[in-house]
PDB file of N, CA, C and O in Angstrom:
ATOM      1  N   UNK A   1       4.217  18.527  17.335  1.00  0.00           N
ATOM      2  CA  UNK A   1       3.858  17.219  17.806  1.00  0.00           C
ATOM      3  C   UNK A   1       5.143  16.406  17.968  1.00  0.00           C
ATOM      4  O   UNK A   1       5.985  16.285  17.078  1.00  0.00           O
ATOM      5  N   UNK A   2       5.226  15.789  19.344  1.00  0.00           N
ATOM      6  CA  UNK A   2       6.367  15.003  19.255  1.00  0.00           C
ATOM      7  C   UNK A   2       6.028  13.373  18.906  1.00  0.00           C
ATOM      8  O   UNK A   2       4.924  12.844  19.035  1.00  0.00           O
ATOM      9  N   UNK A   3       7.059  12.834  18.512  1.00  0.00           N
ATOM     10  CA  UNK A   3       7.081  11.253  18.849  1.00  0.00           C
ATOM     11  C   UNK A   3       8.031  10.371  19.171  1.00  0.00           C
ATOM     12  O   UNK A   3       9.065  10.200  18.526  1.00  0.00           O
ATOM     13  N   UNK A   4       7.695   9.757  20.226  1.00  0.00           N
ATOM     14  CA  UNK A   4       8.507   9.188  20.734  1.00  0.00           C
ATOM     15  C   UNK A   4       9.534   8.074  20.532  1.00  0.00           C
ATOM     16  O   UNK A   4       9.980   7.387  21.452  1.00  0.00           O
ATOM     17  N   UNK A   5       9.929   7.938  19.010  1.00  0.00           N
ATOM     18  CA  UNK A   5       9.874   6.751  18.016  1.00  0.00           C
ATOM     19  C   UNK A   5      11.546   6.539  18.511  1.00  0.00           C
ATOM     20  O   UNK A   5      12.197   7.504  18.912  1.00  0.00           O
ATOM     21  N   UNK A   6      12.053   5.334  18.436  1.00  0.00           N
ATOM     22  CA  UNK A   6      13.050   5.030  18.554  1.00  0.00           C
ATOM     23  C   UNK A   6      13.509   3.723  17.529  1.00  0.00           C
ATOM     24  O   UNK A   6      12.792   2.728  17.425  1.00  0.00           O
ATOM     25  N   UNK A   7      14.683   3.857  16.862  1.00  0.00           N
ATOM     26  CA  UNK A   7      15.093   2.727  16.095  1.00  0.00           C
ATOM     27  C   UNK A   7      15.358   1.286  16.977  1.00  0.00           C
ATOM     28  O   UNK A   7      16.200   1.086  17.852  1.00  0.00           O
ATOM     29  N   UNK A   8      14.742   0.730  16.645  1.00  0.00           N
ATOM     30  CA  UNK A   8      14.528  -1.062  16.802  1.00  0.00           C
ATOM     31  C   UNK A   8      13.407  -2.001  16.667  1.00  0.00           C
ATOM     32  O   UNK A   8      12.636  -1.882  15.716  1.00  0.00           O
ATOM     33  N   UNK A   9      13.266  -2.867  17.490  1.00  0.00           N
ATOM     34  CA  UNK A   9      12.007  -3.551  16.857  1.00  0.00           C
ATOM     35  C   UNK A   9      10.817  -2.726  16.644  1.00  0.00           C
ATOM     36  O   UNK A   9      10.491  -1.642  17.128  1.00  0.00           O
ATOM     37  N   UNK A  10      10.161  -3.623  15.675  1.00  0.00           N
ATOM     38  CA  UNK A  10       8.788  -3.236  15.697  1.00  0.00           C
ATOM     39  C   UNK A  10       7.651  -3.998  16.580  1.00  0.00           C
ATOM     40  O   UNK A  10       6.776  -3.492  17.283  1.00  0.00           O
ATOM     41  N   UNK A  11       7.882  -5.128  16.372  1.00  0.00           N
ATOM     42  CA  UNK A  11       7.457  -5.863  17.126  1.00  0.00           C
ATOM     43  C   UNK A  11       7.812  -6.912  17.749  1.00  0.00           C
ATOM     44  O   UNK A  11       8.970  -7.116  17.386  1.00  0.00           O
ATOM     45  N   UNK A  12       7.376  -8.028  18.772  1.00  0.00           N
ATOM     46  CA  UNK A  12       8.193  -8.856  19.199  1.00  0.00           C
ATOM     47  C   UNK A  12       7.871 -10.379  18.120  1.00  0.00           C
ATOM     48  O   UNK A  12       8.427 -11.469  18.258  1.00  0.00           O
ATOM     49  N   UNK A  13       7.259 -10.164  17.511  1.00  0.00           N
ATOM     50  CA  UNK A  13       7.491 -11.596  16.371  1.00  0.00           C
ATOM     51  C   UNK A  13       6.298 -11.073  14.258  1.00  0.00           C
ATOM     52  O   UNK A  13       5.248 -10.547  13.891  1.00  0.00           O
ATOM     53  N   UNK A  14       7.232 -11.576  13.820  1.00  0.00           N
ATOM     54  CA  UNK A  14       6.309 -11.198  12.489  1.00  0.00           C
ATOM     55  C   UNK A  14       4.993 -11.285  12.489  1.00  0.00           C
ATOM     56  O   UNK A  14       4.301 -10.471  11.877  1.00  0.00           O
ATOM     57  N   UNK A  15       4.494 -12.281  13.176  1.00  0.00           N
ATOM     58  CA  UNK A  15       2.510 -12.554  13.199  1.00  0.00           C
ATOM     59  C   UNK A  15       2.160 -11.265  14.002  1.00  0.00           C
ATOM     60  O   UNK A  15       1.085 -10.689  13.837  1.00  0.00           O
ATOM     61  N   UNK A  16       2.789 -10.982  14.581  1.00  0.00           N
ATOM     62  CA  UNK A  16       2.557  -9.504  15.926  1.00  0.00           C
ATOM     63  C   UNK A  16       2.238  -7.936  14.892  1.00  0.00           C
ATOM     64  O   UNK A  16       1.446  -7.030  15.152  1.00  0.00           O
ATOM     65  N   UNK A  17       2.848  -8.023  14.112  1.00  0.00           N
ATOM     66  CA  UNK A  17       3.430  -6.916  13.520  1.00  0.00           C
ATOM     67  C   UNK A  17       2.344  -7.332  12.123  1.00  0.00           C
ATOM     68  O   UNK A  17       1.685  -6.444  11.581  1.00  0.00           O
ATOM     69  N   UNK A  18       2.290  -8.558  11.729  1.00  0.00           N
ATOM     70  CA  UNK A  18       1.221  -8.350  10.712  1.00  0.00           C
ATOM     71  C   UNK A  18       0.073  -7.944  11.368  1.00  0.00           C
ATOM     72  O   UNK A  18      -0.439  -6.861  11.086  1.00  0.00           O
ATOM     73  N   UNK A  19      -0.461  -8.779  12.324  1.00  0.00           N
ATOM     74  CA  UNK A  19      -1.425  -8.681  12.472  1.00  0.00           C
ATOM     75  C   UNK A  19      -1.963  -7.268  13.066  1.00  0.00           C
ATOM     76  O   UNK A  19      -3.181  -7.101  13.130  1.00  0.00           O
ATOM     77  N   UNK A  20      -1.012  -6.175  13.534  1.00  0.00           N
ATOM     78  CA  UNK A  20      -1.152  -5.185  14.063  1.00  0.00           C
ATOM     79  C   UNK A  20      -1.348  -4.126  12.614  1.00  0.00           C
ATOM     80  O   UNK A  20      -2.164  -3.205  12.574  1.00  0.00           O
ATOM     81  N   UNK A  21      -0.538  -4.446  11.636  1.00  0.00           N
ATOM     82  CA  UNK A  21      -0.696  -3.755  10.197  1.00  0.00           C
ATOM     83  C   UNK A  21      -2.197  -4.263  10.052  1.00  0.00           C
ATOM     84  O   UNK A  21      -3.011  -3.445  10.480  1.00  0.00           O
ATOM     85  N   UNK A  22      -2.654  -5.256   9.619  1.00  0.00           N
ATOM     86  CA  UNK A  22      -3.844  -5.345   9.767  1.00  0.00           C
ATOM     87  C   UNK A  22      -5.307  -4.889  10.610  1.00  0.00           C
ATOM     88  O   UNK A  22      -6.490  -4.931  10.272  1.00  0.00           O
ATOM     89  N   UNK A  23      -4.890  -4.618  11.364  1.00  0.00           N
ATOM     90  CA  UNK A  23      -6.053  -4.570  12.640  1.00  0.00           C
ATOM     91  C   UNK A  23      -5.928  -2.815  11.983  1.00  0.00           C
ATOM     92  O   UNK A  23      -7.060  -2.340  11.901  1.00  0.00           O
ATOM     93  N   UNK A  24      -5.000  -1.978  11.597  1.00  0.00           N
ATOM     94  CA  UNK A  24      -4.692  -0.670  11.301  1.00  0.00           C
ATOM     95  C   UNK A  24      -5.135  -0.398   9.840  1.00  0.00           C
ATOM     96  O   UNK A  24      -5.950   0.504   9.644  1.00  0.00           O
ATOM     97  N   UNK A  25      -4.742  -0.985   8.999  1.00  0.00           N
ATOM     98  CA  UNK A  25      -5.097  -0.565   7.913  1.00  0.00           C
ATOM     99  C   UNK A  25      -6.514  -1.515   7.407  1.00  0.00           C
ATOM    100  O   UNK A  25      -6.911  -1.161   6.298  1.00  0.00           O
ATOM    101  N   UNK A  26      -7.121  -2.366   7.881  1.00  0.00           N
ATOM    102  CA  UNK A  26      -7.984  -2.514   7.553  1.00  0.00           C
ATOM    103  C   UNK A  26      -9.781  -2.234   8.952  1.00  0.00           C
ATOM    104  O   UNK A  26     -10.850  -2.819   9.126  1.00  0.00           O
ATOM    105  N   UNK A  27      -9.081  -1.044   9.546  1.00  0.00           N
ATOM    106  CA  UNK A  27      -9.730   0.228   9.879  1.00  0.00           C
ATOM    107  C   UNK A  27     -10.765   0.604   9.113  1.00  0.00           C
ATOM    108  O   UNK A  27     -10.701   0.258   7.933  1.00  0.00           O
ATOM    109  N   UNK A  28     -11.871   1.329   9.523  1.00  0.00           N
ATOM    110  CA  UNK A  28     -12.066   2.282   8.579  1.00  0.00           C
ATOM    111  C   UNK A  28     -11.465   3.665   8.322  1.00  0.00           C
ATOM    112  O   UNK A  28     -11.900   4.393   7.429  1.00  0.00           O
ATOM    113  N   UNK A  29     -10.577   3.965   9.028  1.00  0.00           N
ATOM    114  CA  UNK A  29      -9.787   5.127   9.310  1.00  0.00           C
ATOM    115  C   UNK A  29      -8.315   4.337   8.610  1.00  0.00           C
ATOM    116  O   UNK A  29      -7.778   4.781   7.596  1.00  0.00           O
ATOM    117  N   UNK A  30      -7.913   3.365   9.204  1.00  0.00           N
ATOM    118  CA  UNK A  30      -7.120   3.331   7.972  1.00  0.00           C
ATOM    119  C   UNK A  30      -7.159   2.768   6.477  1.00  0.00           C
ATOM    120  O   UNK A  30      -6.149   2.755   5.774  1.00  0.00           O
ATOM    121  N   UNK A  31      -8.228   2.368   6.107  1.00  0.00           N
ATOM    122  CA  UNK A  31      -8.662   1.991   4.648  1.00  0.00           C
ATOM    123  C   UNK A  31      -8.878   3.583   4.426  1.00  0.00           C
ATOM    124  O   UNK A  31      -9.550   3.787   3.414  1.00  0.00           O
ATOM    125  N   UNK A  32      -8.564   4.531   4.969  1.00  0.00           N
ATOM    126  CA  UNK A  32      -8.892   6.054   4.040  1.00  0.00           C
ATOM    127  C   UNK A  32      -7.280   6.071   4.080  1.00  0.00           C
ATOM    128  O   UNK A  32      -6.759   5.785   3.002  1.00  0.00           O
ATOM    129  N   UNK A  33      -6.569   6.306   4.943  1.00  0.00           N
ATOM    130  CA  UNK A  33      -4.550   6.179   5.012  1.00  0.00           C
ATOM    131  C   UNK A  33      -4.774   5.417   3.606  1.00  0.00           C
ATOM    132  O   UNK A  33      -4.743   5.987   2.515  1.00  0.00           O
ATOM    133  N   UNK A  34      -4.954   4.342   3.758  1.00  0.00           N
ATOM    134  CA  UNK A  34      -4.001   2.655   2.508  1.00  0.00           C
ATOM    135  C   UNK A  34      -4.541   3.584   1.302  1.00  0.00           C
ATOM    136  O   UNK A  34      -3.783   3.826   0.363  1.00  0.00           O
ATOM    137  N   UNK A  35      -5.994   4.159   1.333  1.00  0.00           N
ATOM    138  CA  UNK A  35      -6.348   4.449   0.105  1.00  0.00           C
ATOM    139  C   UNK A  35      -5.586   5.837  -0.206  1.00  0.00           C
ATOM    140  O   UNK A  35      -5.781   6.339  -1.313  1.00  0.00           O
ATOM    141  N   UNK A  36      -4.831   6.408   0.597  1.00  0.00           N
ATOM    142  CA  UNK A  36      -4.427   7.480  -0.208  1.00  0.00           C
ATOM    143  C   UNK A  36      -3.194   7.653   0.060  1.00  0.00           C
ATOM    144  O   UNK A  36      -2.768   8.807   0.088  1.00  0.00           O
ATOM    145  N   UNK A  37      -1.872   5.988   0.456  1.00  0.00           N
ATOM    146  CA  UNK A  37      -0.928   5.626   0.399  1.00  0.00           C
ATOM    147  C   UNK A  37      -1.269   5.087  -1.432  1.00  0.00           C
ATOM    148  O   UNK A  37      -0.824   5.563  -2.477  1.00  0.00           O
ATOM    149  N   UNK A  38      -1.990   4.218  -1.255  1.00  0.00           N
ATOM    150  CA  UNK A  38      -1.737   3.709  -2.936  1.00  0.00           C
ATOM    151  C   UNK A  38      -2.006   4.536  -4.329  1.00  0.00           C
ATOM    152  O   UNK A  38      -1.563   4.301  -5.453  1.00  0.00           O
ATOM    153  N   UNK A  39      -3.044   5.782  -3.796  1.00  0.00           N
ATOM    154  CA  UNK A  39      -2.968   6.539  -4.579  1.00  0.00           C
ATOM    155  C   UNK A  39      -1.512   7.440  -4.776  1.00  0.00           C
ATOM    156  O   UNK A  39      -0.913   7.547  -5.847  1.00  0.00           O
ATOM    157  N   UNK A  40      -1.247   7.838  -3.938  1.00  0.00           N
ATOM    158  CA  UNK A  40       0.072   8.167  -3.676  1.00  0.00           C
ATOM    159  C   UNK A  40       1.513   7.628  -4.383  1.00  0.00           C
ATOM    160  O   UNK A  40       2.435   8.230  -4.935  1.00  0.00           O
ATOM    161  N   UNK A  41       1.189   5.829  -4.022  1.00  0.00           N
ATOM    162  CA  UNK A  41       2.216   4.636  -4.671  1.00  0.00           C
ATOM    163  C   UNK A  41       1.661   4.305  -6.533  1.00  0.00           C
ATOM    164  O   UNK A  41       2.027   3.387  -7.267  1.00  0.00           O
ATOM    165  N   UNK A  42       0.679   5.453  -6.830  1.00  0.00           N
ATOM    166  CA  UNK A  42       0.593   5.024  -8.396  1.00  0.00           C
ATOM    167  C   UNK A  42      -0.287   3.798  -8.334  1.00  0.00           C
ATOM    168  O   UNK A  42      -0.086   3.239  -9.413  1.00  0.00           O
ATOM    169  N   UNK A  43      -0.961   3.245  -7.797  1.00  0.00           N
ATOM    170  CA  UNK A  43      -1.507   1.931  -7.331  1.00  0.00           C
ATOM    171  C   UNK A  43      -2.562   1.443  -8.814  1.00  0.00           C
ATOM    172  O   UNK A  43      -2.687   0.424  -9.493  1.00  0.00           O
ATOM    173  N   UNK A  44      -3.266   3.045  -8.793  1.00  0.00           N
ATOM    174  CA  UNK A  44      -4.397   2.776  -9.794  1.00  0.00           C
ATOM    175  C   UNK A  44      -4.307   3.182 -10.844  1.00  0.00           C
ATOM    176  O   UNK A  44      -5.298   3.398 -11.541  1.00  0.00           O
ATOM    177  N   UNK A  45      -2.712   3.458 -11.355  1.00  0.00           N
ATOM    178  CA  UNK A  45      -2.537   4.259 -12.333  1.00  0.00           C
ATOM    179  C   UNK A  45      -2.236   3.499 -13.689  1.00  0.00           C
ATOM    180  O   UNK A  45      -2.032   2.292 -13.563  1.00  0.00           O
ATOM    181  N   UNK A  46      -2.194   3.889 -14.635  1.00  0.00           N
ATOM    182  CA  UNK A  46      -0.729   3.081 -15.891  1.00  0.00           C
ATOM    183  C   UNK A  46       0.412   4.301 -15.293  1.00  0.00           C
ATOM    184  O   UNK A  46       0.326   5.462 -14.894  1.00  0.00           O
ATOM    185  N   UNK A  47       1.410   3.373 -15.477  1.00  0.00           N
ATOM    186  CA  UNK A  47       2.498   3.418 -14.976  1.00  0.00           C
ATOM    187  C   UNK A  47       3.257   4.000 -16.171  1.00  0.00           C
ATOM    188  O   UNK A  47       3.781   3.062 -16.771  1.00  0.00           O
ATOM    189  N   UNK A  48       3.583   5.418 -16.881  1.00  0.00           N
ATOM    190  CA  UNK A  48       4.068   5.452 -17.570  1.00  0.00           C
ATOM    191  C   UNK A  48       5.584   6.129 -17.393  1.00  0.00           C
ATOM    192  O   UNK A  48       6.156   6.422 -18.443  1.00  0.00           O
ATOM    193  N   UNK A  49       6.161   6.353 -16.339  1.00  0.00           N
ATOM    194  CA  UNK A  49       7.744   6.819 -16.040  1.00  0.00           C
ATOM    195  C   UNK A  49       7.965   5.628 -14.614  1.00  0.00           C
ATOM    196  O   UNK A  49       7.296   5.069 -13.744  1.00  0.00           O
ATOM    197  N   UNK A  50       9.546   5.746 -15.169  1.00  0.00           N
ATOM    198  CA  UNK A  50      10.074   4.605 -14.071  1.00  0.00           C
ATOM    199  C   UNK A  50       9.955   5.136 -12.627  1.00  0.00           C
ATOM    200  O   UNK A  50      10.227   4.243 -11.824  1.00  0.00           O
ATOM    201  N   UNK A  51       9.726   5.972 -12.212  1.00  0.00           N
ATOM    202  CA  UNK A  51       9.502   6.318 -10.342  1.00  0.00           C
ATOM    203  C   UNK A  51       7.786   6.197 -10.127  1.00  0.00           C
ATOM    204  O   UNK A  51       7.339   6.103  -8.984  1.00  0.00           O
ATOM    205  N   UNK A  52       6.983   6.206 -11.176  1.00  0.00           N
ATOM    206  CA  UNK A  52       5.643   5.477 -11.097  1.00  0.00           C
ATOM    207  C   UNK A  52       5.579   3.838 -11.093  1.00  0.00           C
ATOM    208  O   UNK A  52       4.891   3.234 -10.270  1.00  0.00           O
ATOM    209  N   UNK A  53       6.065   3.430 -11.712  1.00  0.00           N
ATOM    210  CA  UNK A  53       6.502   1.978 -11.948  1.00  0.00           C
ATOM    211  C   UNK A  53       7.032   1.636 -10.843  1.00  0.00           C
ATOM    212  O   UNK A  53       7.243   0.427 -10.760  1.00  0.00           O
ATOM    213  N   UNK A  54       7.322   2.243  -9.976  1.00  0.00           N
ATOM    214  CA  UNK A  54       8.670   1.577  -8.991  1.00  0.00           C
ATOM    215  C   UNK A  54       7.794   1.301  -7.660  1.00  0.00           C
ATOM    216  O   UNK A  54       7.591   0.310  -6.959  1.00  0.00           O
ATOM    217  N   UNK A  55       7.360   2.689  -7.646  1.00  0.00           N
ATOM    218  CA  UNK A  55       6.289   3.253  -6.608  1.00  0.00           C
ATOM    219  C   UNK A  55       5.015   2.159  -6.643  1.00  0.00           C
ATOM    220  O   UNK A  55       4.501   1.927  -5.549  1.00  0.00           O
ATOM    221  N   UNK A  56       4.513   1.527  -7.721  1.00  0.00           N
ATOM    222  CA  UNK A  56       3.325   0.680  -8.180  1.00  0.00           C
ATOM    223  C   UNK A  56       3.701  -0.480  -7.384  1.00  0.00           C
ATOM    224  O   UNK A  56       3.040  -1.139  -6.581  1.00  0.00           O
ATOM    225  N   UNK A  57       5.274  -0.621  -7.899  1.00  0.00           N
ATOM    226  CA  UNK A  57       5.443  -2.287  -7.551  1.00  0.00           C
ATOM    227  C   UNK A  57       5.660  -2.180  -5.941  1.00  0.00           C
ATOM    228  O   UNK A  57       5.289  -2.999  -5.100  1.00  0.00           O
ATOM    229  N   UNK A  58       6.164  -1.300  -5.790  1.00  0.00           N
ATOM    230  CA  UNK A  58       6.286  -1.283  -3.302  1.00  0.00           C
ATOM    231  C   UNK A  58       4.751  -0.973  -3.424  1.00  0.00           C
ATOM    232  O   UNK A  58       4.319  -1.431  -2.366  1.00  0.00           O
ATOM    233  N   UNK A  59       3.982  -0.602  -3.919  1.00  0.00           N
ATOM    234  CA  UNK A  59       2.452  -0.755  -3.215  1.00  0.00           C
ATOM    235  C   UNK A  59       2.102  -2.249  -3.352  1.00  0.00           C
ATOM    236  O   UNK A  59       1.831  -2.783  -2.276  1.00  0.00           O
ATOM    237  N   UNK A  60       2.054  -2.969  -4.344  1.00  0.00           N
ATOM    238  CA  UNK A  60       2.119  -4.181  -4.623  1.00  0.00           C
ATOM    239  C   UNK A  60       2.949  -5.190  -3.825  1.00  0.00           C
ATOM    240  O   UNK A  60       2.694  -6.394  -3.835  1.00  0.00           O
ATOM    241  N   UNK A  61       4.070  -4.577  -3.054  1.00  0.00           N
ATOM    242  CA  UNK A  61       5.134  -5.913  -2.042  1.00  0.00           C
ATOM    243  C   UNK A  61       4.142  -5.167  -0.784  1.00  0.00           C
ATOM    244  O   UNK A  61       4.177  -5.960   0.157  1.00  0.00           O
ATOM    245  N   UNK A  62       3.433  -4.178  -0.472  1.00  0.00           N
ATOM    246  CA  UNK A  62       3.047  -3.486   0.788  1.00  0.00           C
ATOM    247  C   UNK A  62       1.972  -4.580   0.795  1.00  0.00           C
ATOM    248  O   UNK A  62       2.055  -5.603   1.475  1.00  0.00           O
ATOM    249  N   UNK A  63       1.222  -4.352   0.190  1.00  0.00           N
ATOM    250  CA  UNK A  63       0.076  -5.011   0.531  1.00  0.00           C
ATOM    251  C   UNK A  63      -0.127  -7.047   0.163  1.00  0.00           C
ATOM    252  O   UNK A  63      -0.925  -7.911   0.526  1.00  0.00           O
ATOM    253  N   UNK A  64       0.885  -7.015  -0.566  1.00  0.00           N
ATOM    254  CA  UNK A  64       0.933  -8.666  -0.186  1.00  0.00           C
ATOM    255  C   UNK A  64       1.478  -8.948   0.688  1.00  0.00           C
ATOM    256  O   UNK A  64       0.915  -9.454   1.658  1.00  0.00           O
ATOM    257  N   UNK A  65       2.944  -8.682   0.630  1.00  0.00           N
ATOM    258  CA  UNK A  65       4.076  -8.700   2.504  1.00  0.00           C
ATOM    259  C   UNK A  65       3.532  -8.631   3.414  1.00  0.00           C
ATOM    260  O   UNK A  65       3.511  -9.514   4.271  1.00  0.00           O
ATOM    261  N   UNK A  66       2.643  -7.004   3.502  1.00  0.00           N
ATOM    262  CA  UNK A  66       2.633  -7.048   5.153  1.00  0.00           C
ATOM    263  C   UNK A  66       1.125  -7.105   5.551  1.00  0.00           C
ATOM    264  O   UNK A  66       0.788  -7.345   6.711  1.00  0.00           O
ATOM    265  N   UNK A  67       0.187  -6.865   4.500  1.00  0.00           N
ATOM    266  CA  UNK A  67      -1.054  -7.370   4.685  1.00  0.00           C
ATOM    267  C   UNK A  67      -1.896  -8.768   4.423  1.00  0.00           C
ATOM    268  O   UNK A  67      -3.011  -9.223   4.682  1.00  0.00           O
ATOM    269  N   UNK A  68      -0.657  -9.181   3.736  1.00  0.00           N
ATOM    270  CA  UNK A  68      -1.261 -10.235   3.420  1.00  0.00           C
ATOM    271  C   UNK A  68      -2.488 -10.691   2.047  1.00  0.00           C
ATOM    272  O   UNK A  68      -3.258 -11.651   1.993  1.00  0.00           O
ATOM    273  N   UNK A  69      -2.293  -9.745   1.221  1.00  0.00           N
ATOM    274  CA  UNK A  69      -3.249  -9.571   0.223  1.00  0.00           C
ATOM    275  C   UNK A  69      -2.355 -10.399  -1.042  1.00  0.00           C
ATOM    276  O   UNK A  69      -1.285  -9.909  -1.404  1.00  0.00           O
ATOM    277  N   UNK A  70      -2.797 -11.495  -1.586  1.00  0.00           N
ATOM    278  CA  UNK A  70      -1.940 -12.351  -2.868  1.00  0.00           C
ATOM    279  C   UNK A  70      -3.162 -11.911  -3.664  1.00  0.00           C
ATOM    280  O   UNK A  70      -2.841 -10.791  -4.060  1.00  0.00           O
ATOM    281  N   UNK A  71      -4.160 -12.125  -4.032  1.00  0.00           N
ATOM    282  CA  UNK A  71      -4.765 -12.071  -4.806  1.00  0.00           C
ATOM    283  C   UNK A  71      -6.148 -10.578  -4.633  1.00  0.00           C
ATOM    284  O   UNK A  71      -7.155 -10.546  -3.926  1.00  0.00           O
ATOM    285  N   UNK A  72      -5.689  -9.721  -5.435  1.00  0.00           N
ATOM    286  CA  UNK A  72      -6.232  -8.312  -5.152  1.00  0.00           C
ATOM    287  C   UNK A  72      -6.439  -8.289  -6.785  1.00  0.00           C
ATOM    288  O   UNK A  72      -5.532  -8.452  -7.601  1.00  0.00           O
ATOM    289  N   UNK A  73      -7.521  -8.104  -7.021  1.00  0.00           N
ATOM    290  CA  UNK A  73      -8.347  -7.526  -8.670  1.00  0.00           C
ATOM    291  C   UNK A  73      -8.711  -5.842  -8.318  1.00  0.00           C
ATOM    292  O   UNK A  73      -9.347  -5.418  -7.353  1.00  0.00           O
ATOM    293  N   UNK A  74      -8.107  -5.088  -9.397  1.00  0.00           N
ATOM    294  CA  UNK A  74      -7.878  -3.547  -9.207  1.00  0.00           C
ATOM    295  C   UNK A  74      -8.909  -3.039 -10.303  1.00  0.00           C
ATOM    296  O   UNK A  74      -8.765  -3.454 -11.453  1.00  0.00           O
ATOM    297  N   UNK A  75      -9.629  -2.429 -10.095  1.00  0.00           N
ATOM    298  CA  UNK A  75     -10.070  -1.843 -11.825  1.00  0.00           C
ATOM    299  C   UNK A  75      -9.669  -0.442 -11.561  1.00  0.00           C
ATOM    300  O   UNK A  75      -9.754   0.069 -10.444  1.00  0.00           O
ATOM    301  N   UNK A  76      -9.138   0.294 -12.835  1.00  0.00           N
ATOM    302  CA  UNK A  76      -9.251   1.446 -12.691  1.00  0.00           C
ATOM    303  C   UNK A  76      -9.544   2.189 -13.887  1.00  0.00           C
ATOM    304  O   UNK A  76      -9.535   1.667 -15.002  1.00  0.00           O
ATOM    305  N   UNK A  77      -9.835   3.544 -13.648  1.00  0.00           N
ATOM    306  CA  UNK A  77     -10.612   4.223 -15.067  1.00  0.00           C
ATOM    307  C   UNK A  77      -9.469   4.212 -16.242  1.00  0.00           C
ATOM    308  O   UNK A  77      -8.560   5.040 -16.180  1.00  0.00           O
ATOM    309  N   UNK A  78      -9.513   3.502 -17.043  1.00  0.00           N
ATOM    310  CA  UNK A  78      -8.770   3.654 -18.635  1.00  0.00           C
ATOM    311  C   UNK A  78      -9.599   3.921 -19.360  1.00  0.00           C
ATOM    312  O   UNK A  78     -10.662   3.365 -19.085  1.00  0.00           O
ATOM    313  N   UNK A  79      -9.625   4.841 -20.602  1.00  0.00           N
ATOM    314  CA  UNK A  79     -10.250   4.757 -21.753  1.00  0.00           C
ATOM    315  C   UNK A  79      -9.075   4.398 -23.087  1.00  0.00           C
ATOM    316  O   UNK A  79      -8.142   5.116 -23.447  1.00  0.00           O
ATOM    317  N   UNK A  80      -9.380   3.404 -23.500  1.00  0.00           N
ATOM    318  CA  UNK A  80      -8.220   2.505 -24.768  1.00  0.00           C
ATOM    319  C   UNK A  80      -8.322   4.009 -25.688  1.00  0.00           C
ATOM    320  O   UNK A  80      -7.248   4.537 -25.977  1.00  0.00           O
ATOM    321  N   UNK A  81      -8.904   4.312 -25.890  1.00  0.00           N
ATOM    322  CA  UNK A  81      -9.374   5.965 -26.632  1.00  0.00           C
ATOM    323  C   UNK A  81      -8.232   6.545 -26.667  1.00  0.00           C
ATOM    324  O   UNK A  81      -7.507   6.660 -27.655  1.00  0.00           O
ATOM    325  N   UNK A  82      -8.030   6.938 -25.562  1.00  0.00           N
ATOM    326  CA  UNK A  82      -6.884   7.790 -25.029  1.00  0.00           C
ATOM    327  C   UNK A  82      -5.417   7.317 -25.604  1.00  0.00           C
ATOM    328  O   UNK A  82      -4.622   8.254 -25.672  1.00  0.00           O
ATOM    329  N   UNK A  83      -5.131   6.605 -25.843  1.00  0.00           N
ATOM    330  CA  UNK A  83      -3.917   5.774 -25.699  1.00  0.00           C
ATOM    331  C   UNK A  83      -3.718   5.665 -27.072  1.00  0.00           C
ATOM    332  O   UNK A  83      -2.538   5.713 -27.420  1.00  0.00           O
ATOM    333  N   UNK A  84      -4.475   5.543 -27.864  1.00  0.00           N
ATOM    334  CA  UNK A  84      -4.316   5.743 -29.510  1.00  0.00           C
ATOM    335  C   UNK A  84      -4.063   6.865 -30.370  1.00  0.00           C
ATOM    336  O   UNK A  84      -3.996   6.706 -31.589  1.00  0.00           O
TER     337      UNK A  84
END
């Protein structure tokens, strides 16, 4: 598969380029991508080594920066059990 990608803009102004991240990842085709970019970025994890931690926090600048998400509530499976 080729692509035709070339280094320079992305778009011609920041609202262009959000709003195009948007219109994409909040897809239903791309809400399956974001969901298995953040799984990927440690998103739903505890974070227990620093390249998980790191990875957590760029999912966290991804989706406030360029989607626009400030206020996102995450649950994910912990058992306190475990951890003791």
């Amino acid at each position: 598969m080729k692509f035709p990608w070339k280094r320079g803009e992305i778009a011609k102004n920041e609202d262009e380029m959000y709003q195009a991240l948007r219109r994409v990842f909040l897809s239903p085709d791309g809400l399956t991508v974001l969901r298995l970019l953040l799984n990927d970025w440690s998103f739903f994890e505890i974070c227990d080594t620093e390249q998980k931690k790191a990875l957590n926090e760029y999912a966290k600048k991804f989706l406030h920066d360029y989607l626009g998400m400030s206020r996102i509530t995450v649950y994910t499976e912990f058992n306190i059990e475990d951890k003791e």
